[in-house]
C-alpha positions in Angstrom: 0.0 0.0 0.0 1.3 3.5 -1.1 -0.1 6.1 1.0 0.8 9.9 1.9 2.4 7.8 5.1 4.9 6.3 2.7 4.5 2.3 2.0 3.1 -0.6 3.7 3.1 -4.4 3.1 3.1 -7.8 4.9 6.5 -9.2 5.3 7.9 -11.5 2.9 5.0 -11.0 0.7 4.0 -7.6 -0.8 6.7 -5.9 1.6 10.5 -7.5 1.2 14.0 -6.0 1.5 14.1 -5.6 -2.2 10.9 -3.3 -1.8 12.2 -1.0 0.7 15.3 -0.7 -1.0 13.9 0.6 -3.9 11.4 2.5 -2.3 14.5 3.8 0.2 16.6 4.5 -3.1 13.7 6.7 -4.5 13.7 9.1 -1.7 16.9 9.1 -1.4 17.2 10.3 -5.0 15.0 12.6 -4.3 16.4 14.5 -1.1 19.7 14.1 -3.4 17.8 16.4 -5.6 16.7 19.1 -3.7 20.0 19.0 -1.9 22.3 22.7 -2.3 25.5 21.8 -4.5 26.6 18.3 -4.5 26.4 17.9 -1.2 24.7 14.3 0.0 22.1 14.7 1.7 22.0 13.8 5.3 18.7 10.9 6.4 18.4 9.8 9.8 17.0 5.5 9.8 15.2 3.8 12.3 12.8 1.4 13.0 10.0 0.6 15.6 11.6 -3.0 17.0 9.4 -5.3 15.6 10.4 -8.9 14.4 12.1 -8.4 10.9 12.4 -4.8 11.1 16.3 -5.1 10.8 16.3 -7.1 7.6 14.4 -3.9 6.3 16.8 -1.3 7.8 19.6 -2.5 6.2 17.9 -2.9 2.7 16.4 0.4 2.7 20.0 2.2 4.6 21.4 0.3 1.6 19.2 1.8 -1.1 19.6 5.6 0.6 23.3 5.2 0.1 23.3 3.5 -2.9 21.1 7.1 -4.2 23.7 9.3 -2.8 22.7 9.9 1.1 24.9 9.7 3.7 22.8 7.5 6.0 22.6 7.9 10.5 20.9 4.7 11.5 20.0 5.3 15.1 18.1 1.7 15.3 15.3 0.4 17.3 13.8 4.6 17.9 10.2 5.7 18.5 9.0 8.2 15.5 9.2 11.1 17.1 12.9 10.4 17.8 13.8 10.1 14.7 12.4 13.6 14.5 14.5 15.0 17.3 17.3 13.4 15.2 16.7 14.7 12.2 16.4 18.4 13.5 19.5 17.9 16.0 21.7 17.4 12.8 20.0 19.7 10.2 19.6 16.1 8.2 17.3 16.6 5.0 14.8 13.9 5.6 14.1 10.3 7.9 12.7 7.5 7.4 11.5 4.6 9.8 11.0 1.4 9.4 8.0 0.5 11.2 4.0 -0.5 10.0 3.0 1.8 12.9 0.1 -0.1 15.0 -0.5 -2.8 12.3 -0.6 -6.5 13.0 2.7 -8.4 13.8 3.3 -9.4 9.7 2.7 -6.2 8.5 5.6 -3.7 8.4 6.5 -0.5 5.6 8.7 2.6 5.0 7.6 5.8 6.8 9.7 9.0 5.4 9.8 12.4 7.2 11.2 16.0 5.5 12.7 18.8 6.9 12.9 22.5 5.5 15.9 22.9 4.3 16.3 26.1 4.9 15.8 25.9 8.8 19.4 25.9 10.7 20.0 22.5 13.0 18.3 22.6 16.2 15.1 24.5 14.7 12.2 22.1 15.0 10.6 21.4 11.6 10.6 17.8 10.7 7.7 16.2 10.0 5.0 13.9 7.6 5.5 14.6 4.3 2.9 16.8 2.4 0.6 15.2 0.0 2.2 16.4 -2.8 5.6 15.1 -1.4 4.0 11.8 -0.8 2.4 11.9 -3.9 6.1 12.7 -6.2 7.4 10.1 -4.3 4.7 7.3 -4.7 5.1 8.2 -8.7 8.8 7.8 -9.0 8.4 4.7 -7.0 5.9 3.1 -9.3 8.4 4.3 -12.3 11.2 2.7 -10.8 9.0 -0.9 -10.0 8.1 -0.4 -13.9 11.7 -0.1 -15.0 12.9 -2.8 -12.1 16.6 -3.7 -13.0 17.0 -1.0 -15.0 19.2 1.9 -12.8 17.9 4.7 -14.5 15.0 4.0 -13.3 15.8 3.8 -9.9 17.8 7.0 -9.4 21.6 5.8 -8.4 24.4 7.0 -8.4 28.2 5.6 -9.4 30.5 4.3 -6.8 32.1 7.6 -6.2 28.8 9.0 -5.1 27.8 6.3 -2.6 26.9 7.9 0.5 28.2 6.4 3.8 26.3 4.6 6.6 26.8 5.6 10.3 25.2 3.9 13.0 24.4 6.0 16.4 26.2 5.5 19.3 24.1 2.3 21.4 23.1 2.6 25.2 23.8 0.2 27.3 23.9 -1.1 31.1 20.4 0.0 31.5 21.2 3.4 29.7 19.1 5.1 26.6 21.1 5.2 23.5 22.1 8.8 22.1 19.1 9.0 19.6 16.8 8.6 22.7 18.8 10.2 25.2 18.5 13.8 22.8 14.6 13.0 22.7 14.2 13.0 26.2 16.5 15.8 26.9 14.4 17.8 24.6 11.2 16.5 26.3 12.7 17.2 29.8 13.2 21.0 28.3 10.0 21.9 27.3 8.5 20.5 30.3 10.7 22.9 32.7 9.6 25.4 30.4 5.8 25.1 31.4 7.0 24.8 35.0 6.9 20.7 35.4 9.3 20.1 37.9 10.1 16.2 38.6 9.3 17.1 42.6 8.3 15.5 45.1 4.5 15.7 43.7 5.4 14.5 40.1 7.9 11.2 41.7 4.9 10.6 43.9 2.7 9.4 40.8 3.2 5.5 39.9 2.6 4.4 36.5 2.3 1.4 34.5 3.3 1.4 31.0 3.0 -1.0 28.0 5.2 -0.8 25.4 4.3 -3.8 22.9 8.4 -4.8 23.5 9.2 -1.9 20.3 10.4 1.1 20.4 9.3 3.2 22.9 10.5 0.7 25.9 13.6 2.3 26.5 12.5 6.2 26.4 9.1 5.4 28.2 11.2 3.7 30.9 13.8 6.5 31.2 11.0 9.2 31.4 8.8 7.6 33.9 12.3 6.7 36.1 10.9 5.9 39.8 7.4 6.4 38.8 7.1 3.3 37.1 5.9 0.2 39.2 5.7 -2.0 36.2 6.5 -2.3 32.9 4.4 -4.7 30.5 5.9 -5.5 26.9 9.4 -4.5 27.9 11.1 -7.0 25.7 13.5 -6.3 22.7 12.5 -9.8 20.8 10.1 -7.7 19.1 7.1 -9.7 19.4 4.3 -8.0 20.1 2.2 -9.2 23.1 -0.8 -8.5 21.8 -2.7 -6.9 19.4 -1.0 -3.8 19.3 -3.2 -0.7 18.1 -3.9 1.4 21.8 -7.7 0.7 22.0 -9.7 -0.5 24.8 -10.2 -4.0 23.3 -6.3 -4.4 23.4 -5.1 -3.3 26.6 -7.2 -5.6 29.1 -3.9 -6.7 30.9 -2.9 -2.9 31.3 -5.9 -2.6 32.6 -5.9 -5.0 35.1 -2.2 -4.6 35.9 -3.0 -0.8 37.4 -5.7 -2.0 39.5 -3.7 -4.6 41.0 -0.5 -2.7 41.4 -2.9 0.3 42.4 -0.8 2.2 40.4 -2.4 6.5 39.4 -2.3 5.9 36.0 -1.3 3.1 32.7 0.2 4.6 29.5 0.2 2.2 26.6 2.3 3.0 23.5 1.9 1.6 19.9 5.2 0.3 18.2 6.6 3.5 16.5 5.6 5.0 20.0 3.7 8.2 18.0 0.5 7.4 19.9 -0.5 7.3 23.5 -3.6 6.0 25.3 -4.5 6.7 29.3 -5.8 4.4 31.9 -7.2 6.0 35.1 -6.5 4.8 38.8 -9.2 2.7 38.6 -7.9 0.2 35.9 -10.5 1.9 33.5 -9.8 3.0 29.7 -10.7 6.5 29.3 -10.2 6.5 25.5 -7.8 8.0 23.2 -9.4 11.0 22.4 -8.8 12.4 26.1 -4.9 12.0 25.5 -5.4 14.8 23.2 -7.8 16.7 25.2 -6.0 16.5 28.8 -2.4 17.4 27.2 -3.7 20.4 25.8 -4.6 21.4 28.9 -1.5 20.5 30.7 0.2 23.6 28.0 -2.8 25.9 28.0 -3.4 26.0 31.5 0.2 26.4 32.4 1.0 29.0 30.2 -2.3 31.2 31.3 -2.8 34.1 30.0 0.2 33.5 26.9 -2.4 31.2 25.0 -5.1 34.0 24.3 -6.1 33.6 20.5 -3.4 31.0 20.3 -3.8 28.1 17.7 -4.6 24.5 18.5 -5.0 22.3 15.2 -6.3 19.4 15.2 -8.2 17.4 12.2 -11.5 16.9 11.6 -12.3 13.8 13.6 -11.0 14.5 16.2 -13.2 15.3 19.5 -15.2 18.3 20.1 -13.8 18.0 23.8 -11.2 20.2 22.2 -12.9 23.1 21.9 -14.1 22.8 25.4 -10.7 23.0 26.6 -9.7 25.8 24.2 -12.8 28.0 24.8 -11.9 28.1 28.9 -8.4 29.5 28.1 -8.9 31.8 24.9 -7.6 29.8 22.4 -8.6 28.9 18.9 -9.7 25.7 17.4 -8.6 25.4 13.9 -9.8 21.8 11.7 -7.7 20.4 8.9 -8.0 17.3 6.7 -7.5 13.9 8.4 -3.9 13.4 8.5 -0.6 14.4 10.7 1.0 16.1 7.5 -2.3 18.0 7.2 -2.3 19.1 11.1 1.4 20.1 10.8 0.7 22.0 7.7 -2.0 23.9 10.0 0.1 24.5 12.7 2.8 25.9 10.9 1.0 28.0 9.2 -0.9 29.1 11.8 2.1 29.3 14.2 0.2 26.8 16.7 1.3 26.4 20.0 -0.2 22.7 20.4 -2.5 20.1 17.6 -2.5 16.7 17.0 -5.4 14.2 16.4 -7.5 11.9 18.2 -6.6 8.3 18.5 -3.6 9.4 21.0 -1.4 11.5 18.8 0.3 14.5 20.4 2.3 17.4 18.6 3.8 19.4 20.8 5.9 21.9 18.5 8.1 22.6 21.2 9.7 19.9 21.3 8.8 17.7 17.5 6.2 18.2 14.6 6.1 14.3 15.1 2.5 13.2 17.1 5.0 12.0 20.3 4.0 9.6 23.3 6.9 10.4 25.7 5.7 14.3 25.5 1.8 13.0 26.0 3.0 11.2 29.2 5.5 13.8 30.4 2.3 16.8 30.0 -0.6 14.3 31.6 2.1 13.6 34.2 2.7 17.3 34.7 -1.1 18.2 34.7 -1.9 15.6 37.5 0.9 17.0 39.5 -0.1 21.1 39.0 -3.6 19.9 40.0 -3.1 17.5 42.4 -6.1 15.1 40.6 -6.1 12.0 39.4 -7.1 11.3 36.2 -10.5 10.1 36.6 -11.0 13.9 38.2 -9.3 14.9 35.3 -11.5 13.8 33.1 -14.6 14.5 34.5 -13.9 17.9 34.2 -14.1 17.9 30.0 -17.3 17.5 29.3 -18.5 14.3 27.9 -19.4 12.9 24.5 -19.7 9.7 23.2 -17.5 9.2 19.8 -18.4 5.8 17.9 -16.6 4.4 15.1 -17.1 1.8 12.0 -14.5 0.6 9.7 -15.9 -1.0 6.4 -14.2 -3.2 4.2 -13.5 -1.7 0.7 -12.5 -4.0 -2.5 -11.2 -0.8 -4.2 -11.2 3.0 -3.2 -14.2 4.2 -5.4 -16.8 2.5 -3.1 -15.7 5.6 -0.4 -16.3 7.9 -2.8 -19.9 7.1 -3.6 -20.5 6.9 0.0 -19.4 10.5 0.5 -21.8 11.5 -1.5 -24.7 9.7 -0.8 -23.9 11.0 2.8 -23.7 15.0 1.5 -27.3 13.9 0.1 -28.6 12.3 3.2 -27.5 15.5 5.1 -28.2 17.8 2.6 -29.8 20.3 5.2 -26.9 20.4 7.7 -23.7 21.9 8.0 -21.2 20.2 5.6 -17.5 20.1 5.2 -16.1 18.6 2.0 -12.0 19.1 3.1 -11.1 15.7 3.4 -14.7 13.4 2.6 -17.6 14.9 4.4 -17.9 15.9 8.2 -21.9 17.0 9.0 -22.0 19.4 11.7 -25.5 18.7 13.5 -25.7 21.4 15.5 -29.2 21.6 17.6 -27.8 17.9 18.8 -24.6 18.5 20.0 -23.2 15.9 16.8 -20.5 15.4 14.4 -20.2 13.0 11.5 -16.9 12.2 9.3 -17.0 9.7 6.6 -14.3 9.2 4.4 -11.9 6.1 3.1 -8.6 5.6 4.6 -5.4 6.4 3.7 -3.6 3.7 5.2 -5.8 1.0 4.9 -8.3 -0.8 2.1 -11.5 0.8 4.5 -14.0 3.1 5.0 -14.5 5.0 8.5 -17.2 6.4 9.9 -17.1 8.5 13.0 -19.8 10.1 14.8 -19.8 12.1 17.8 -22.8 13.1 20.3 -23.3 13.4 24.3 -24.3 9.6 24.4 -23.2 6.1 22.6 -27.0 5.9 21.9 -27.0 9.4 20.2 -23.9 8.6 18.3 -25.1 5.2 17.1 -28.2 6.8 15.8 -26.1 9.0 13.6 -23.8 6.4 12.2 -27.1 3.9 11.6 -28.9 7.2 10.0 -25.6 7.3 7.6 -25.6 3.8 6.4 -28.7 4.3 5.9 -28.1 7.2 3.2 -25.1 5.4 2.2 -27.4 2.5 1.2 -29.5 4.1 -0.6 -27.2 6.0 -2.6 
């Protein structure tokens, strides 16, 4: 699958070393391109830990150097790390090996671009926009065409090659240098809101899940004396379960806070960019409230500084978000599903928080990259300025209900006669065709987003109201329309 999130395959079958290689090899060429003189291009690797992942990281470091980049392979590194990494050295580019929360067998190539005219240190890598993404997917498809052939795959001779460096390891219980710049950065920005690890902040004992990839190590070094217990802490790289961050998939987090009586459970997915929250009572509050209770964290603690300040976030994510951004002045802007759509937004809008709702985080202060170690460091910083747990927390954003359906598609124009059946069904509300169609029902508190995926072969529907029931009424109300056409 070719997506604006790069490529994605099962292993061995439609994803394989030669794959990423030339899929590596075509970026590569690429950044080579836009690069100032003939100097190589600088790409920072890494890969989310998973069983495999190494065979791809050398095919695709191998393909990057083989177009010309000088390659820093920082190994098993969360996402957002490779981020941190990537601005730290002024690199053009990253790319991660990693099929983010999908299945054990599944794994793909994940690239990241940096302005190149920001200085090293400046914080501007990110997702690719779509008409990166989309470049990228083309010359890709050219080079598969012209397989074999090396003009189609954009290499260079063997006085060209670029070199590959790998990043100094960790060791005896110590984060490597890739994660130990993340969490320095993290540690920053956290000072910088006055989150102080005192004697309030130690006092607060987690649980954390980790699905034994990437963000073991950095979740384990941020938590420090907070953490009580530490499921999926492995580096074999088998997940231990399903590993998407949903309530269906985190039953033995669950348990494990209620019987260690631990204030809160933070589970990661493999690439580590999402977080979801258990509260002190072993109960799943729902990804949507990472979002929700972070921004908070920043907006209450910089007061009066957030007034009129951005917070961009897409369009499905929940409407919880304005409630936290109407109580401290700040605006609410919508984008197109999509992390390279948010960070387009927040750029542009010079945002001082975003993200999206199934547990993504950006926090521009310290990565354009949706970040779990920053989403634990802020909910961990909010509990201790408020002296709440997080159950108090979160009964203090008021409640709604989001449902959500995933439908099977056998190719990708099925979603797009379902958008517009839905814009027919709704023809009398409030409609927004940015990115499918979102139908603002206003006089019930509701939201509705259908459009197809971009990672996967499906459909989504979301709705949003103050109860399940309301929410399910929407959703049954839009397959309804969508059946009729």
């Amino acid at each position: 699958m070719l997506s604006v999130s790069g490529c994605r395959g099962i292993f061995g079958q439609s994803m394989t070393p030669e794959v990423a290689a030339r899929f590596a090899a075509v970026l590569g060429a690429d950044l080579r391109a836009a690069a100032p003189g003939s100097r190589r291009p600088l790409v920072v690797l890494g890969r989310d830990g998973r069983l495999a992942g190494d065979i791809l990281a050398r095919a695709a470091a191998s393909g990057l150097a083989a177009s010309g980049c000088d390659v820093l392979d920082v190994g098993v590194a969360m996402t957002p790390t490779v981020g941190v990494v990537v601005d730290h050295h002024g690199a053009a580019g990253g790319l991660v090996i990693t099929a983010s929360h999908n299945p054990q067998e599944w794994n793909g190539l994940k690239p990241m671009v940096r302005d190149a005219a920001a200085a090293p240190g400046v914080v501007s890598a990110s997702a690719p926009s779509k008409a990166f993404a989309d470049r990228i997917i083309a010359l890709y498809v050219e080079a598969e065409r012209r397989a074999g052939s090396r003009a189609g795959a954009g290499l260079v001779g063997p006085g060209d090659v670029g070199t590959i460096e790998n990043a100094s390891p960790g060791g005896l219980g110590l984060p490597d240098q890739a994660a130990t710049a993340h969490l320095a950065v993290v540690r920053e920005a956290l000072l910088e809101i006055g989150a102080h690890d005192d004697r309030r902040s130690m006092g607060i004992s987690c649980v954390l899940d980790s699905v034994n990839a990437s963000g073991r190590v950095g979740g384990k070094e941020l938590l420090g004396r907070r953490l009580i217990h530490h499921l999926g802490a492995s580096d074999n790289g088998i997940f231990p379960h399903v590993p998407e961050p949903t309530r269906e998939n985190l039953g033995g987090l669950c348990r494990f806070v209620r019987e260690k009586k631990a204030d809160v459970g933070f589970a990661q997915d493999p690439d580590a960019d999402r977080l979801a929250i258990v509260d002190e009572r072993g109960e799943y509050i729902g990804e949507e409230y990472t979002l929700a209770l972070c921004a908070e964290a920043v907006l209450g603690a910089l007061g009066e500084r957030v007034r009129g300040a951005a917070v961009c976030v897409n369009l499905s994510t929940s409407r919880m978000i304005e409630d936290v951004c109407s109580r401290h002045g700040a605006r609410v802007v919508r984008t197109a599903v999509g992390e390279a759509n948010v960070v387009e937004a927040m750029k542009q809008h010079g945002a001082i928080f975003g993200g999206e709702g199934n547990g993504g985080i950006i926090w521009p202060r310290v990565t354009f990259i949706r970040d779990s170690l920053g989403a634990m460091g802020l909910t961990l910083a909010l509990m201790a300025r408020t002296g709440r747990s997080i159950s108090q927390l979160v009964a203090d954003i008021p409640a709604y209900a989001i449902v959500k359906r995933k439908v099977e598609l056998t190719d990708k124009s099925q979603a797009a006669r379902a958008v517009e059946a839905v814009k027919r069904g709704f023809a009398a509300e409030k409609i927004d065709s940015q990115d499918g169609v979102r139908v603002d029902l206003e006089s019930e508190r509701a939201w509705l987003h259908v459009r197809g995926s971009n990672t996967e072969p499906i459909m989504r529907l979301i709705a949003e109201a103050p109860s399940v029931a309301a929410a399910e009424r929407v959703l049954e109300r839009a397959e309804r329309a969508i059946a009729a056409g």
